[in-house]
C-alpha positions in Angstrom: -5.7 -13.0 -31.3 -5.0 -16.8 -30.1 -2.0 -14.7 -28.7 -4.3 -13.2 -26.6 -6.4 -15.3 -25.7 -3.6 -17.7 -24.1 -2.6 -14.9 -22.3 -5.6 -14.1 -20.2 -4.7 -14.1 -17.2 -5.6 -14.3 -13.2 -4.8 -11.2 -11.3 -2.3 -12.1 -8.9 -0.6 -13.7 -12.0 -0.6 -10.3 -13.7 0.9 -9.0 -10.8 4.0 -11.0 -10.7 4.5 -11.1 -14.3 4.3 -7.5 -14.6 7.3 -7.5 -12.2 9.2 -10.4 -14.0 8.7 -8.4 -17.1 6.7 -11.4 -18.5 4.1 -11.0 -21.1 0.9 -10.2 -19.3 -3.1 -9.8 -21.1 -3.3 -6.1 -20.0 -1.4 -3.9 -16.9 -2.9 -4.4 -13.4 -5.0 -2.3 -11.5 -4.1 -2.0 -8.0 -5.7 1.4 -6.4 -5.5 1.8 -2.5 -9.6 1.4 -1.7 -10.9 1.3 1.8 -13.2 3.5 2.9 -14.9 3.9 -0.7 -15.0 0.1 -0.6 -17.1 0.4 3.0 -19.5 3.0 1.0 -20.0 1.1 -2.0 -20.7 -2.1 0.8 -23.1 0.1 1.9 -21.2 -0.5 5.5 -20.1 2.3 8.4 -16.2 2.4 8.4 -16.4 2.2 11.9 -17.8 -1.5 11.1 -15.0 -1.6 8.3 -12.3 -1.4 10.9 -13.5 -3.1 13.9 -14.4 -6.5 12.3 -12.3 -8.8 9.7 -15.3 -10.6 8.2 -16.9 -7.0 7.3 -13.4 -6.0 6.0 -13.3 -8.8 3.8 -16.8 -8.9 2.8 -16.3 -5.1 1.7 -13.1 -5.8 -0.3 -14.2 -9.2 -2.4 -17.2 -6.8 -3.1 -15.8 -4.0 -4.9 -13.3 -6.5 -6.4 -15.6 -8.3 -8.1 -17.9 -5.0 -9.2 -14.6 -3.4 -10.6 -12.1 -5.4 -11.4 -9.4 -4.3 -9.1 -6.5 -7.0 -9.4 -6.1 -7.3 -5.2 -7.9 -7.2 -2.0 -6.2 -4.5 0.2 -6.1 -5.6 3.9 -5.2 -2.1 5.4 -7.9 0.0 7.2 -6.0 2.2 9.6 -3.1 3.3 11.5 -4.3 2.0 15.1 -3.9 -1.8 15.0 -0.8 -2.4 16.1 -0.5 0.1 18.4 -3.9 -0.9 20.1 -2.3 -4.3 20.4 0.5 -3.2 21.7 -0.4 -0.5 24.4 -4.1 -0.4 24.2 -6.6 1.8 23.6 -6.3 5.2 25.5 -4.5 7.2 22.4 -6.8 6.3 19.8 -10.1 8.3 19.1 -13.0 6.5 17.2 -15.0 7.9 14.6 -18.4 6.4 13.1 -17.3 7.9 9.4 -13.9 7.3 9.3 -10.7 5.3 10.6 -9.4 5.6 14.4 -7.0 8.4 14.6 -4.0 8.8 17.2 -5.0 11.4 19.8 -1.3 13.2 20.0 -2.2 14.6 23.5 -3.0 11.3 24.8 0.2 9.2 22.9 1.4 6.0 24.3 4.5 7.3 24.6 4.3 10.5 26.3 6.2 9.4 27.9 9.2 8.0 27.1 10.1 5.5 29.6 7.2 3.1 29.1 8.9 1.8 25.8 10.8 -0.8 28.3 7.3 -2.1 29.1 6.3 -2.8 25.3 6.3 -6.2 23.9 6.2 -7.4 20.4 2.1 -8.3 20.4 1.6 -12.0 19.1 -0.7 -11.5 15.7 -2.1 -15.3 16.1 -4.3 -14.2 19.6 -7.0 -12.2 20.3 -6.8 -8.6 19.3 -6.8 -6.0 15.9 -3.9 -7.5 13.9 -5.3 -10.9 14.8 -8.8 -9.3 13.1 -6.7 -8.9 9.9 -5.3 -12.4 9.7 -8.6 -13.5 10.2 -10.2 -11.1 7.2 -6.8 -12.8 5.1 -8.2 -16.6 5.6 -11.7 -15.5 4.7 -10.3 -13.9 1.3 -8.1 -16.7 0.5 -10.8 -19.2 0.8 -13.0 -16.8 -1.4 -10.7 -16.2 -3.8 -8.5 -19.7 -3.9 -5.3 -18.0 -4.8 -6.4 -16.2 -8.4 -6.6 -12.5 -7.1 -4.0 -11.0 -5.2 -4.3 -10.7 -1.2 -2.7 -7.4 0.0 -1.4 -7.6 3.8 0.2 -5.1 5.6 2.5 -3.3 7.9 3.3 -0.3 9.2 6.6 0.9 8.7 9.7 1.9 11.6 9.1 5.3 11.6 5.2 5.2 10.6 4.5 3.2 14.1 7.2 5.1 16.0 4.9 8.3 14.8 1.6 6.9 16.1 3.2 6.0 19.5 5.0 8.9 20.1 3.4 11.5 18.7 4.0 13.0 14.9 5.2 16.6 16.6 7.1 14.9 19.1 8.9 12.2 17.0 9.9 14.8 14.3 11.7 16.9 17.4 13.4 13.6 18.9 15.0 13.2 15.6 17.0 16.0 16.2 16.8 15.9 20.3 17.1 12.2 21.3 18.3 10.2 18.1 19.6 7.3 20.4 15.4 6.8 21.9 14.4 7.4 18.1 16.0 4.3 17.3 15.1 1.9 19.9 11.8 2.9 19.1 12.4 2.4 15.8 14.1 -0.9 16.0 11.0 -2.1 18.2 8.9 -1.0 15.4 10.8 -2.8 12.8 10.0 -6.0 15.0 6.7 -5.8 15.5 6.4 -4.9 11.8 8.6 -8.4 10.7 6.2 -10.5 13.1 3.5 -9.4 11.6 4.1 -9.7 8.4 5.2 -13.3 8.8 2.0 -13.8 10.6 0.1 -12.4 7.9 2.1 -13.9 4.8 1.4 -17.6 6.6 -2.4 -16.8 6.4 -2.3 -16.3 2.6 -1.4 -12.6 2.2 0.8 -13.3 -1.3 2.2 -9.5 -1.1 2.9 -7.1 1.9 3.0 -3.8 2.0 5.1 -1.1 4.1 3.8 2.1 4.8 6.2 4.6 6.3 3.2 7.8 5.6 5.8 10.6 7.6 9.1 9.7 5.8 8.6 12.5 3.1 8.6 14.9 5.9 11.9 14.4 6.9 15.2 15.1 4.8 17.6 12.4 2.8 20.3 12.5 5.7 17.6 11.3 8.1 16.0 9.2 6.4 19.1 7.5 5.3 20.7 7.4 8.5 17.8 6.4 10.5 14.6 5.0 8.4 16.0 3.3 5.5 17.9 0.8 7.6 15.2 -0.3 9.6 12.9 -0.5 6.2 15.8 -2.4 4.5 16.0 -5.2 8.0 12.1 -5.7 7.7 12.0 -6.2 4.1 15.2 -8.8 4.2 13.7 -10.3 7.2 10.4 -10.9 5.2 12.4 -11.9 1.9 14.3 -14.2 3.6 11.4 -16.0 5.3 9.3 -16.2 2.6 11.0 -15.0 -0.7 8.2 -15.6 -2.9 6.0 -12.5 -1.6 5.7 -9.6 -3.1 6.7 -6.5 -1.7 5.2 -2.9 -1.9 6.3 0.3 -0.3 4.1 3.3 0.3 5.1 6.7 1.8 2.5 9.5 1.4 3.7 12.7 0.3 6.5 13.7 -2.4 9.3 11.7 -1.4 10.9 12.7 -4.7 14.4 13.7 -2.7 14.6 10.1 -0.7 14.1 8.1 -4.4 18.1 7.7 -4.5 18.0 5.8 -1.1 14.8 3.9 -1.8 15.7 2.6 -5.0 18.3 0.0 -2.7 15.8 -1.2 -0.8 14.5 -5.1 -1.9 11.0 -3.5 -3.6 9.3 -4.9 -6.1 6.4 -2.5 -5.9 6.9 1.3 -5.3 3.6 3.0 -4.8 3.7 7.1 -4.6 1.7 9.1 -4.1 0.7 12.2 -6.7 2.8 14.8 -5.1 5.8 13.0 -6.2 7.1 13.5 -10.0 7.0 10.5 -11.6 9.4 11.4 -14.1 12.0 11.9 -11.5 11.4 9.0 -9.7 11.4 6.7 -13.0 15.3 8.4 -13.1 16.3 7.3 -10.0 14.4 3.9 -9.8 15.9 2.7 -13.1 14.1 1.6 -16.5 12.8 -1.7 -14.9 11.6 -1.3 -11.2 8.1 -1.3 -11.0 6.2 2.0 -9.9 2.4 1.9 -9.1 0.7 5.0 -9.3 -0.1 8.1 -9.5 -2.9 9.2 -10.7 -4.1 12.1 -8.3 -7.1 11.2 -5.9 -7.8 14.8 -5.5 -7.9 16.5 -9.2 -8.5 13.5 -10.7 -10.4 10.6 -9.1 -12.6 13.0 -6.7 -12.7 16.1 -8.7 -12.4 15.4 -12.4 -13.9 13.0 -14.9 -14.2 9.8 -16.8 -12.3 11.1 -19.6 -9.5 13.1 -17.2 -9.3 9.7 -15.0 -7.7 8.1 -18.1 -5.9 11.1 -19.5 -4.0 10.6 -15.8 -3.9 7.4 -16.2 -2.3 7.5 -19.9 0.4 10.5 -18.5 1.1 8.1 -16.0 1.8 5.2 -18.0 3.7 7.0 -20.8 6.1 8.3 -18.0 6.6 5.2 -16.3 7.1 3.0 -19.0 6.2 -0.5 -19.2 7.5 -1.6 -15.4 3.9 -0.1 -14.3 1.1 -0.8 -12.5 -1.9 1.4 -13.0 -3.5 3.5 -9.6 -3.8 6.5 -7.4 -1.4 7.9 -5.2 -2.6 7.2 -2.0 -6.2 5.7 -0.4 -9.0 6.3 -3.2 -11.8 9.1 -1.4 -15.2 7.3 -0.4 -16.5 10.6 -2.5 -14.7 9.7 -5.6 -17.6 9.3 -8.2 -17.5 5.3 -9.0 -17.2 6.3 -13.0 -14.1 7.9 -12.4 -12.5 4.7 -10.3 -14.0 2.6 -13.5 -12.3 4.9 -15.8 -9.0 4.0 -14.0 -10.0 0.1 -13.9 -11.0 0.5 -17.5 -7.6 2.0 -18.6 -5.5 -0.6 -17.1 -7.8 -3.3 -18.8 -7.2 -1.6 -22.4 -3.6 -1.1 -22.3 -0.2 -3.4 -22.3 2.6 -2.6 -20.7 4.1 -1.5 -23.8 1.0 0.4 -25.4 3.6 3.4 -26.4 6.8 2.1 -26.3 7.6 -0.6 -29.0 5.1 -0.4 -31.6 6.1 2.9 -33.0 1.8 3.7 -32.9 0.2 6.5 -30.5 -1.9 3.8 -28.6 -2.2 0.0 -28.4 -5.6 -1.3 -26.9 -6.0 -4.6 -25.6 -9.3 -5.9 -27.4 -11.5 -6.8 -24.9 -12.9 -9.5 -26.7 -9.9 -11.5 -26.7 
């Protein structure tokens, strides 16, 4: 019991010990909530996105009421690409994020890359907002919970400017534009970050959300080394933050490739077997995920929440960090995010794997 009691822990501690393989009180709870932290604020997502200190306000909130180990900084795919060529491909919604109008894409055409400049995140603008929402929760939270920043990946960005249809046919059509593009991408991505990470983010994460929907040659031809430059670039500036990648999707067949990329946090989505990317990750990287935010968090209950949750931790092993596969539904009953929250606060990392019993609960008294 004194055992335990020394071991209690801050979250953004927990975090990095988990990924040290130190001792840690219980395993971390880091599910991808935006727009059910904007409904439980009680705040339009329209506000969520279009102002930092409403962003922040929302995220210290459900925080606090659920004991999520980090504020997540991410809303939606449009700030960068509003910074960098304005506003007239993005369509605004009152009930949701901005979405990229494909008919309208920056890049329709192709030329007008040449005219695109890395945007400065320090002045006026929507990744500016975010830095600004990253000083509010540092000053907030002084360093004990973890601050979540983030970027959007080479071929994620390349996507919203171009155009998902078109990108995925100049892949195979114009692989020489597909990587300038790509390469432009990969610096507005390291700029930001940097940006971000000297405003207190303490982890970034990359999200490439269409690299499961091409094939390993492509990705590992094209994508992984632009991921691999951002991540060094970021590593090498700063090589205490954490890193986490996220690609939605089953990405199950590009695991090989991503397991030599410099991650300390792989977060997949529930598509993807877990078994088989434990395989091809190795016994000690650290995978977050993935409970299923469809047949789980939104549809099921308490008791299936932490059945997912247990299946999920059993498969991993103890390099884990307890969540969903991708963003969390606003919909999602709050018991069932609880019953997540509540799992990872029971259980040690190695609950199943070294004390020759069916379960180990954390007593939550210690």
């Amino acid at each position: 019991m004194r055992q335990e009691r020394r071991l209690k822990m801050h979250s953004l501690d927990r975090v990095r010990s988990i990924i040290a393989g130190k001792p840690v009180d219980h395993l971390p709870a880091l599910p991808m909530v935006m727009m059910f932290a904007a409904k439980h604020a009680g705040i339009p997502y329209i506000d969520y996105t279009r102002d930092g200190k409403i962003l922040a306000a929302a995220q210290l909130k459900v925080v606090r009421d659920f004991g999520i180990d980090c504020v997540l900084m991410t809303s939606d795919p449009a700030r960068e690409v509003i910074d960098i060529a304005g506003e007239g491909s993005i369509q605004w919604f009152e009930d949701q994020g901005p979405a990229i109008a494909e008919e309208r894409a920056a890049l329709l055409d192709k030329a007008r890359l040449n005219e695109f400049g890395v945007p400065d995140p320090h002045r006026e603008g929507r990744m500016h907002d975010r830095i600004h929402s990253i000083e509010i929760c540092l000053r907030e939270l002084g360093g004990e919970t973890s601050i979540v920043g983030w970027v959007e990946g080479p071929l994620a960005l390349a996507q919203y400017l171009r155009g998902l249809t078109r990108i995925m046919t100049d892949i195979v059509d114009d692989p020489t534009f597909v990587r300038d593009l790509m390469d432009f991408a990969s610096e507005v991505a390291i700029a930001y970050a940097i940006a971000q990470i000297e405003a207190g983010a303490d982890t970034i994460g990359l999200s490439d959300s269409a690299a499961s929907m091409i094939g390993p040659g492509h990705y590992r031809d094209l994508v992984l080394p632009r991921q691999r430059r951002i991540l060094e670039s970021i590593r090498d500036a700063h090589p205490e933050v954490i890193l986490r990648q996220h690609m939605c999707g089953n990405v199950a067949r590009l695991i090989p490739h991503m397991a030599t990329l410099p991650v300390d946090i792989y977060e997949l989505d529930f598509p993807t077997d877990l078994a088989v990317a434990r395989a091809g990750l190795g016994p000690d990287r650290v995978i977050l995920g993935n409970v299923s935010t469809i047949t789980d968090l939104l549809e099921g209950t308490p008791q299936k929440v932490e059945a997912a949750a247990r299946h999920c931790h059993e498969t991993c092993g103890p390099y884990h960090i307890v969540g969903a596969g991708c963003e969390v539904s606003p919909l999602t009953p709050p018991e069932n995010l609880r019953a997540m929250i509540r799992y990872a606060s029971q259980h040690k990392p190695d609950s199943f794997f070294t004390t020759g019993r069916s379960d180990q609960r954390v007593n939550p008294e210690t």
